[in-house]
C-alpha positions, 0 to 999 in steps of 0.5 A: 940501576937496572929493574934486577937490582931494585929493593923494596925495604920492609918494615923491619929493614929486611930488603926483598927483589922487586921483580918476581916470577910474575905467577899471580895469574896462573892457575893453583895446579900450574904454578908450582911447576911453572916456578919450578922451571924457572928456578932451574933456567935461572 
């Protein structure tokens, strides 16, 4: 199993990606842009 494929397990059974955009550093009036661009390359 790779880091892609590993799952937290929420409290109500519901199973989220462990590896996120990482955007927690960035400045409030960057990051929507910066989420959007790397929804768009995948």
């Amino acid at each position: 199993m790779t880091i892609l494929n590993e799952k937290y397990t929420l409290n109500n059974g519901v199973q989220i990606p462990k590896l996120g955009f990482g955007t927690w550093l960035i400045d409030n009036d960057k990051v929507a842009t910066a989420v959007q661009q790397a929804a768009e390359l995948g």
